[in-house]
KEVEXKE-60426 format. One record per residue (C-alpha): residue in one letter; z, x, y. Coordinates in nm, 4 decimals. Each point is the difference from the previous one (the first is absolute). Example, Ala and Ser with C-alpha at 12.3 -4.5 7.8 and 13.67 -1.06 7.14 Angstrom:
REM residues 2
A | 0.7800 | 1.2300 | -0.4500
S | -0.0660 | 0.1370 | 0.3440
END
This chain:
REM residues 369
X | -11.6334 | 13.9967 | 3.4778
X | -0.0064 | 0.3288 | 0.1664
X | -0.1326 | 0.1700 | -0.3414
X | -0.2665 | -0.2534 | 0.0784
X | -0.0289 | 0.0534 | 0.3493
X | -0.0499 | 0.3662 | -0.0492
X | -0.2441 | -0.0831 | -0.2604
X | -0.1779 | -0.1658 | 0.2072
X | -0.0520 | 0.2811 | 0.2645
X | -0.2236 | 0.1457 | -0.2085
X | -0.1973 | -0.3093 | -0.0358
X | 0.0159 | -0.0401 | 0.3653
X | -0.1926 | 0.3712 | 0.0518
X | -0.3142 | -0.1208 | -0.1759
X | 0.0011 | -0.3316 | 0.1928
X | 0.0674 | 0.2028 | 0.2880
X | -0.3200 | 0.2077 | -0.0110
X | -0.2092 | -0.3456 | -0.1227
X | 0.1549 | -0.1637 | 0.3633
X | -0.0954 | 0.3644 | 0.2027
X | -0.2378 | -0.0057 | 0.2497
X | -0.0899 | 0.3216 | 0.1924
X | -0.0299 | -0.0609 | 0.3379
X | -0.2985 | 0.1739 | 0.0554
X | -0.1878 | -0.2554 | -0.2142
X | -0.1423 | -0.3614 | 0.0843
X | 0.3268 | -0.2326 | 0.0195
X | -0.0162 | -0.2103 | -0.3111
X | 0.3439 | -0.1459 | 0.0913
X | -0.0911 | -0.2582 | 0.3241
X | -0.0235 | -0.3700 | 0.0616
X | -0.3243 | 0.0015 | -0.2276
X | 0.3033 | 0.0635 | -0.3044
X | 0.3169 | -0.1532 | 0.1212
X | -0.0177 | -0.3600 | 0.0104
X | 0.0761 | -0.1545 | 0.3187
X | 0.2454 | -0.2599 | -0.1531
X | 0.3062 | -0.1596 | 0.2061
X | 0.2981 | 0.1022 | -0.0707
X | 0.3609 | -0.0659 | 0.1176
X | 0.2774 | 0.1992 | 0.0629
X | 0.4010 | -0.0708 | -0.0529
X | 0.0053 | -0.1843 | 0.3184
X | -0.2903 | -0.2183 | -0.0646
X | -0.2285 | 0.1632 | 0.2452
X | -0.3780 | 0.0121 | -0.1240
X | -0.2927 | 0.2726 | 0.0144
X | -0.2897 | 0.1172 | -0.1531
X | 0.0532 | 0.2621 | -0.2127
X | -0.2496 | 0.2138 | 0.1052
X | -0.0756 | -0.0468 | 0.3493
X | 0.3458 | -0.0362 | 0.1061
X | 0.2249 | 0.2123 | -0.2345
X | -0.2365 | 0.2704 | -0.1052
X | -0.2665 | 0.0779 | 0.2285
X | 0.0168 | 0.3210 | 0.2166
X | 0.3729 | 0.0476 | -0.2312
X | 0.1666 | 0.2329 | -0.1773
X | 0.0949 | -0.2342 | -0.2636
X | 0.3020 | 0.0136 | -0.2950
X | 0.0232 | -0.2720 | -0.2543
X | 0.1966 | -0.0898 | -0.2769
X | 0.0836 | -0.2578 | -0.2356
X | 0.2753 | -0.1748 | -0.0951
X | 0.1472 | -0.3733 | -0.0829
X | 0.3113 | -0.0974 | 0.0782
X | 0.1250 | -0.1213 | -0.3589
X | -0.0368 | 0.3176 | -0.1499
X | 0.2894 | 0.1432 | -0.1502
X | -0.1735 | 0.3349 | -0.1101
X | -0.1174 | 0.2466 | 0.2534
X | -0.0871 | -0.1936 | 0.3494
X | 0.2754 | -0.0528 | 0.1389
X | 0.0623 | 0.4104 | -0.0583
X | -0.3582 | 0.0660 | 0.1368
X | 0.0899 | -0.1476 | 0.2774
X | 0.2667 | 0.1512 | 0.0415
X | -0.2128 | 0.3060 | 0.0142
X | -0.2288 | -0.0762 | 0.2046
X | 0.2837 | -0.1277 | 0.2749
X | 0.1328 | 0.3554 | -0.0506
X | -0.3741 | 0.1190 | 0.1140
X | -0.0768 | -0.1970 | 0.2841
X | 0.3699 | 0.1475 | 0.1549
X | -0.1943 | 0.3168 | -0.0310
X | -0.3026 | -0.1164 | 0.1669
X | 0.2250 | -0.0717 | 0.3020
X | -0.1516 | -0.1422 | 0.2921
X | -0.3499 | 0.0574 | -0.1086
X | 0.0500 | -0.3317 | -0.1945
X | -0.1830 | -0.3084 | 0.1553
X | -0.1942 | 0.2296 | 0.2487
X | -0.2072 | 0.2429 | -0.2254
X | 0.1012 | -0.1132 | -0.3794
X | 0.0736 | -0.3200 | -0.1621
X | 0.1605 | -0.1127 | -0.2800
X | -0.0736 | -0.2912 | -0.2573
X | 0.1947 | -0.1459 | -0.2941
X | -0.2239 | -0.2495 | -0.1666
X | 0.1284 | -0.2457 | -0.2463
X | -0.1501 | -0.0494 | -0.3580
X | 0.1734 | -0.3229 | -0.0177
X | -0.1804 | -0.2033 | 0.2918
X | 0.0780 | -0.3586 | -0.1746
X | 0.3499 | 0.0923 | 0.0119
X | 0.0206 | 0.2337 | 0.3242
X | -0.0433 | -0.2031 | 0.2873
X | 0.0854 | 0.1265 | 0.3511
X | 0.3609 | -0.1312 | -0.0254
X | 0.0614 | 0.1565 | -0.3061
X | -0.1197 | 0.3781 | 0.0929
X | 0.1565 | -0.0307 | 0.3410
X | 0.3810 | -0.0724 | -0.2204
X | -0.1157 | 0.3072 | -0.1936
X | -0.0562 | 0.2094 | 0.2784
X | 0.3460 | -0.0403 | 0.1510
X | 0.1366 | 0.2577 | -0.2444
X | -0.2437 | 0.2419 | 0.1684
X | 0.0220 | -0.0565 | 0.3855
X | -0.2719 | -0.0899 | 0.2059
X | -0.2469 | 0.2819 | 0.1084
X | -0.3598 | -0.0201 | 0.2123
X | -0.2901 | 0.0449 | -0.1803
X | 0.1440 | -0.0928 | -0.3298
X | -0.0478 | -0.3349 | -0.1479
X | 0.0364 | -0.1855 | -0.3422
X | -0.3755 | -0.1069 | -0.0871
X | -0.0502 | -0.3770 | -0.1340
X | -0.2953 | -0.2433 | -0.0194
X | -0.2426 | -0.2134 | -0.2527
X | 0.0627 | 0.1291 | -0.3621
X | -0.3316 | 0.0043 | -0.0467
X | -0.1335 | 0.2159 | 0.2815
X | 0.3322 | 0.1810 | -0.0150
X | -0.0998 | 0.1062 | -0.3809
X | -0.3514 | 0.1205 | 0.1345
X | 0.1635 | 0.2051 | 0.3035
X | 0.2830 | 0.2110 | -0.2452
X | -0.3323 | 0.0536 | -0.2751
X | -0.2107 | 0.1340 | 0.3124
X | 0.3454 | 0.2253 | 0.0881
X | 0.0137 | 0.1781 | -0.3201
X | 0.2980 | -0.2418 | -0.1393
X | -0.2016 | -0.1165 | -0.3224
X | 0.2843 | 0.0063 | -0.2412
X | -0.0065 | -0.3111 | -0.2372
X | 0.3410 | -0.1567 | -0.0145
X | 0.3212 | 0.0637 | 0.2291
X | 0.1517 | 0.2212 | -0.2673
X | -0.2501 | 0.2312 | 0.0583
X | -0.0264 | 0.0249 | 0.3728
X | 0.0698 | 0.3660 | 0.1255
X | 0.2288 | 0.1416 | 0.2766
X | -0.2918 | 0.1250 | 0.1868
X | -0.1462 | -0.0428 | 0.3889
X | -0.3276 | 0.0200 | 0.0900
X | -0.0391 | 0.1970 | 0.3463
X | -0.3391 | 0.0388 | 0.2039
X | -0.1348 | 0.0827 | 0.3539
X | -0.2824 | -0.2503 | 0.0529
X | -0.1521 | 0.1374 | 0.3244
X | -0.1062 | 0.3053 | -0.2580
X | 0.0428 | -0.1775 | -0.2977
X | 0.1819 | 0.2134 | -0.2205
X | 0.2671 | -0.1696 | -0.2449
X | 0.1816 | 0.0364 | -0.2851
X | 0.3123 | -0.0351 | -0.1963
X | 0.3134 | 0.1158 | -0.0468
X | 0.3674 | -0.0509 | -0.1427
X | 0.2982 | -0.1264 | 0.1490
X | 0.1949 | 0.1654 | -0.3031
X | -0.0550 | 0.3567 | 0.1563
X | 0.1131 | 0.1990 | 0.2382
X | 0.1014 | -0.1912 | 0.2961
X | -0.0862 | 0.2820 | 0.2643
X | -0.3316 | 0.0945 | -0.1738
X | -0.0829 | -0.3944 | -0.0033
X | 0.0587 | -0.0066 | 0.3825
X | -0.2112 | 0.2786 | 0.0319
X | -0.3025 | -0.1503 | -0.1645
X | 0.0103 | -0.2671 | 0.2133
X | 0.0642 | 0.1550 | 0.3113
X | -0.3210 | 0.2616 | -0.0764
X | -0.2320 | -0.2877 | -0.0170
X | 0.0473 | 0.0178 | 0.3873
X | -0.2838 | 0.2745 | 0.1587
X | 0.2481 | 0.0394 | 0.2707
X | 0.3172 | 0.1026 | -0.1681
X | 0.0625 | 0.3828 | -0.0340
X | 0.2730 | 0.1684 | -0.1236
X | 0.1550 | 0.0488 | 0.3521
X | -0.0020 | -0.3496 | 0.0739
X | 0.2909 | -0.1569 | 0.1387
X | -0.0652 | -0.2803 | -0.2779
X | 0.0886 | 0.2694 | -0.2710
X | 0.3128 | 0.1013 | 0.1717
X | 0.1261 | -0.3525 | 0.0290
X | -0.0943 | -0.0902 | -0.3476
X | 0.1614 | 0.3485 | -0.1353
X | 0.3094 | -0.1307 | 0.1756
X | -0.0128 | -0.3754 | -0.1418
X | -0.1053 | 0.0570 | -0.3209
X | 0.3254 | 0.1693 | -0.2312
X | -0.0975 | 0.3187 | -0.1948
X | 0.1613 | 0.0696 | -0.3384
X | 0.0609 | 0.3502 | -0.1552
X | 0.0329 | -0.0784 | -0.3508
X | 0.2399 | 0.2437 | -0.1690
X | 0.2209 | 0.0412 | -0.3347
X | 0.1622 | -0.3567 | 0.0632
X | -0.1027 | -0.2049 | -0.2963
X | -0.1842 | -0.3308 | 0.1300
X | -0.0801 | 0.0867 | 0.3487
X | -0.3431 | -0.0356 | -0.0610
X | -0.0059 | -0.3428 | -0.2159
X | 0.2203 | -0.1342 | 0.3033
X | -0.2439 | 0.0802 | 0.2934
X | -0.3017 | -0.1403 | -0.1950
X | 0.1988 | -0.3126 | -0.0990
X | 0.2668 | -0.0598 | 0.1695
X | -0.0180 | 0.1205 | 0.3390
X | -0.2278 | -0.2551 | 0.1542
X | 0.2698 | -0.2760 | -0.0321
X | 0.3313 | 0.1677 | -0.0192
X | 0.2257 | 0.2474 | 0.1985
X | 0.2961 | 0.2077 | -0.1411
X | 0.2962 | -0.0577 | 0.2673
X | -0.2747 | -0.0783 | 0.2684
X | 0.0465 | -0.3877 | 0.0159
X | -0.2537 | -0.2500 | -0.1766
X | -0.3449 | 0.0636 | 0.0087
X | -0.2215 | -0.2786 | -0.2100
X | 0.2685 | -0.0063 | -0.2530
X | 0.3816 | 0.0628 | 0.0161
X | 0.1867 | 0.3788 | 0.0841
X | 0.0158 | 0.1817 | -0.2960
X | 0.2999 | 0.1884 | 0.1168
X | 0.2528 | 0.0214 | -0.2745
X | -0.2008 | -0.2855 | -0.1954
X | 0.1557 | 0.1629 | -0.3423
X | 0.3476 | -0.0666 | 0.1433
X | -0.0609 | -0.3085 | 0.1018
X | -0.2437 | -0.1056 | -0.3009
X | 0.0640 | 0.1542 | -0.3239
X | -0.2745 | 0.2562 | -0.1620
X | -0.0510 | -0.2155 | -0.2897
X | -0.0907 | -0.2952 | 0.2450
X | -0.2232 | 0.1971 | 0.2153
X | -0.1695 | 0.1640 | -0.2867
X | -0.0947 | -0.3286 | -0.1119
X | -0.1433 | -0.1015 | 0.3538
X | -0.2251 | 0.3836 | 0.0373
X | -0.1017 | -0.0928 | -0.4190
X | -0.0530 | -0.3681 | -0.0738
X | 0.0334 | -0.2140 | 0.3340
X | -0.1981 | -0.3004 | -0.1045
X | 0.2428 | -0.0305 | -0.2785
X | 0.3191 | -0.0217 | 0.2251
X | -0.2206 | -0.2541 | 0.1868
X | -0.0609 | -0.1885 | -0.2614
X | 0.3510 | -0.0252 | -0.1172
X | 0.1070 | -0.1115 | 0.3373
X | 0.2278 | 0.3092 | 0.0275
X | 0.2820 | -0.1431 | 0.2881
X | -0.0672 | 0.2935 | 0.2045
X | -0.3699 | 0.0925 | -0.0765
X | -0.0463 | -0.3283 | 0.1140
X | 0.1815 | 0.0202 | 0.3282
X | -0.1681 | 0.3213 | 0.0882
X | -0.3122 | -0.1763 | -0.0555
X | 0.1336 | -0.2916 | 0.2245
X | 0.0843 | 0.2662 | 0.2697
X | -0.2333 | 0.1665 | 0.0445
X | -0.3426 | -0.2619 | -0.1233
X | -0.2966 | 0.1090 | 0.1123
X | -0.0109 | 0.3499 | -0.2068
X | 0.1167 | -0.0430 | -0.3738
X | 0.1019 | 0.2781 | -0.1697
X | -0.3237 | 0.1524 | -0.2221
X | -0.0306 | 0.0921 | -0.3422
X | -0.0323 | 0.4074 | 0.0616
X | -0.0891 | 0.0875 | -0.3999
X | 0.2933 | 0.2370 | 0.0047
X | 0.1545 | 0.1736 | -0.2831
X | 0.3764 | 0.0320 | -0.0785
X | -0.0382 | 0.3737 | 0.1144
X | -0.2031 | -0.1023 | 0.3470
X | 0.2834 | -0.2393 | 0.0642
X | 0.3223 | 0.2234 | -0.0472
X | -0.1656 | 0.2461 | 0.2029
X | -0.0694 | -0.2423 | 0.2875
X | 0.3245 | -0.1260 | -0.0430
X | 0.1512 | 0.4082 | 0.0602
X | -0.2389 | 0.0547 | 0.2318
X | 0.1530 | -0.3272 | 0.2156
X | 0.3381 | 0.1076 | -0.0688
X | -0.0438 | 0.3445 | 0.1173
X | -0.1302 | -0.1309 | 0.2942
X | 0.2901 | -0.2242 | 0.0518
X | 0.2832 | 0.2777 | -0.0185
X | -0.2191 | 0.1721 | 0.2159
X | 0.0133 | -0.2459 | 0.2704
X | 0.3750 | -0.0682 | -0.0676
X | 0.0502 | 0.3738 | 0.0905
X | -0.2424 | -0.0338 | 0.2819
X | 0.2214 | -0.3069 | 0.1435
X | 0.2989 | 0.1692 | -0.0870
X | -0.0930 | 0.2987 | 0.2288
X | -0.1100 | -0.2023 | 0.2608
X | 0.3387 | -0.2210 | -0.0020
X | 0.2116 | 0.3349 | 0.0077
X | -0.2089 | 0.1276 | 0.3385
X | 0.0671 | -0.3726 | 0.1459
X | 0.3165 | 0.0125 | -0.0617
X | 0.0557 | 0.3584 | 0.1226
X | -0.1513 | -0.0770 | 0.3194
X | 0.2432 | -0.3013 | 0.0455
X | 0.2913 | 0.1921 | -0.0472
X | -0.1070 | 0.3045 | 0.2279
X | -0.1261 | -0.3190 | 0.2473
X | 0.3582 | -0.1664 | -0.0515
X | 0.2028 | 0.3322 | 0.0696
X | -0.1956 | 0.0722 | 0.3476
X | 0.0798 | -0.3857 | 0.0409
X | 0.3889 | 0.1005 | -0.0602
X | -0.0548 | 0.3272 | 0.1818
X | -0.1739 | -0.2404 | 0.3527
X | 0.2762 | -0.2248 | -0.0871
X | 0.2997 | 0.2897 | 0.0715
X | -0.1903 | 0.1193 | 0.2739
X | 0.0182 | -0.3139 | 0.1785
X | 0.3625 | -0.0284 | -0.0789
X | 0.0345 | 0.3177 | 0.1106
X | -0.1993 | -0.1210 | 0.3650
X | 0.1501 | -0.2833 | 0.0235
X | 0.3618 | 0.1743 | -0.0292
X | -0.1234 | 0.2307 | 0.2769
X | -0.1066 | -0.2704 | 0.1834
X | 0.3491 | -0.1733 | -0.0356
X | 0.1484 | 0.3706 | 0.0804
X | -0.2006 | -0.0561 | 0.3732
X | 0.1086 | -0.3493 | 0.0243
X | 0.3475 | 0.0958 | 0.0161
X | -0.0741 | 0.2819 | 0.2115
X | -0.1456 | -0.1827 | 0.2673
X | 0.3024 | -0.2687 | -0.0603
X | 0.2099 | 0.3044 | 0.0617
X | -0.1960 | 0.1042 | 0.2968
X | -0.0159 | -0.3356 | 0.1518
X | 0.3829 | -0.0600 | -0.0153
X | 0.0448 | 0.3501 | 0.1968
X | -0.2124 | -0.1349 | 0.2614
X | 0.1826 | -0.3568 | 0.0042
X | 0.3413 | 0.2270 | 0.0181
X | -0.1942 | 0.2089 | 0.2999
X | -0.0820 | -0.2283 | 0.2275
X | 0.3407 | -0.1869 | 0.0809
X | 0.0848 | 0.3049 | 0.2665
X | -0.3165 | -0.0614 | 0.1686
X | 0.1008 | -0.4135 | -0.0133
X | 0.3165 | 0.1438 | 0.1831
X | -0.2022 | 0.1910 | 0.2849
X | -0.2182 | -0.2847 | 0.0439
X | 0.2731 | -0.2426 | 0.0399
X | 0.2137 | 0.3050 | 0.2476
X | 0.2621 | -0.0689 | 0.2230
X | -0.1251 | -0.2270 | 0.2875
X | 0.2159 | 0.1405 | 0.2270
X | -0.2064 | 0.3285 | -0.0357
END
């Protein structure tokens, strides 16, 4: 699938300049083109495509359904990873629809139990409504392909109040994705405090010498962490330890098949964690052992990371336990002093008791003097 995806790209560029529209021409992209259609979001709430989700927007859609076991649930993935770089610009300037190509099937219900894998975020909603009109609205946004199978990983992205759109793919770079859409904006520079935030949210990855770092970032990332807790899917931390290679080769080669066996823990993974299956990726044996090396250098790395950190922790309880031991002598060593001036002033106060019986004499003197 990512062979295909890339293969795609370069269908994706002629679309691209079919969809461009320079913004110094007429706009050819308004509510004389879009239909005005309703449609209804994952929480059942209803507009009008144009007037209330496009007009005066910048505008990103994509499409997905939620049975797919090939690349949506990855896309969105993707695009979940994007809109953290957008940062707080999402629901205020930008906005963000998924629309399903399975409207019979994806009612409001069932896209708002598919969205619960991906948080929810303002400005981003999970597009449903009449098949009919919903067929008419992806043909008029580009999406013409002819059968599921063939759908493609792409967005469509557009500024209406200048009317300039056009397309790109979610299987690129992440940062150069966020990019596009955040240059739609007239207002965003370089120096903008948007770009700062979003180079801060949005990870960067040197690629090097390590042997699957790139296949994992384009296909993996989006849905899994190495020792950084579960993302979409499960921690991938020490997976090859806790999983076998031959096992997980089979899941990154031929996951339908393990699906279709009813593999006992294929099957539980997919009961875990429901609402994003596990995609066919169209890797080779090669692509797969190298992802595979690439997540198990990872995972030494943050073994040796954790290790690190443990030995610090644990050398600043033992210096943090010896001052404890070193306050707790010197508070012995007080309170001895202190039981040192009890006894002095015992001492003291028994010379006085001794001291005064002469003067008990004088006062009681001889009454005859």
């Amino acid at each position: 699938m990512i062979a295909k995806a890339l293969a795609r790209c370069a269908a994706s560029m002629i679309a691209a300049a079919l969809l461009m529209v320079a913004p110094a021409e007429a706009k050819t992209w308004d509510e004389n083109y879009f239909p005005n259609y309703t449609v209804y979001d994952q929480d059942g709430n209803s507009y009008k495509f144009y007037d209330d989700l496009v007009r005066g927007k910048i505008v990103v859609a994509n499409f997905i359904y939620t049975t797919c076991t090939d690349i949506c649930g990855l896309a969105t993935a993707r695009m979940a990873q994007v809109i953290e770089g957008l940062g707080d610009r999402m629901g205020e300037e930008i906005f963000v629809y998924s629309i399903t190509l399975t409207p019979e099937i994806d009612t409001p219900e069932t896209l708002k139990k598919f969205t619960t894998a991906f948080g929810e975020v303002d400005g981003w909603k999970f597009l449903t409504g009449d098949p009919e009109e919903m067929k008419e609205l992806r043909w008029k946004l580009g999406e013409r392909s002819r059968f599921l199978g063939e759908h493609r990983s792409d967005m469509v992205m557009g500024n209406d109040t200048d009317g300039y759109w056009r397309r790109i793919s979610l299987m690129g770079n992440l940062d150069s994705v966020t990019r596009e859409i955040l240059d739609l904006d007239p207002q965003f520079s370089e120096n903008s405090q948007t770009k700062i935030a979003r180079l801060g949210n949005q990870q960067r990855h040197a690629l090097s010498h390590r042997p699957g770092e790139g296949l994992f970032q384009k296909a993996c990332s989006g849905c899994h962490k190495i020792g950084g807790g579960d993302r979409i899917g499960p921690d991938l931390y020490d997976v090859s330890a806790k999983r076998g290679h031959d096992w997980l080769m089979r899941v990154l080669i031929e996951p339908a098949k393990l699906r279709d066996e009813g593999d006992p823990l294929f099957t539980e993974l997919d009961a875990q964690y429901p609402n994003v299956l596990m995609p066919y990726l169209d890797l080779s044996e090669a692509d797969a052992r190298d992802v595979l090396k690439y997540i198990d250098w990872r995972s030494a790395e943050v073994r040796e990371i954790r290790i690190w950190d443990q030995a610090i922790l644990d050398a600043a309880g033992a210096h943090d336990a010896g001052a404890h031991v070193h306050e707790a002598g010197a508070h012995a060593h007080e309170a001895e002093a202190d039981a040192h001036d009890a006894e002095a002033h015992a001492h003291d106060a028994g010379a006085h008791s001794h001291g005064a019986e002469p003067d008990s004499h004088v006062t009681g003197a001889d009454p005859n003097g």
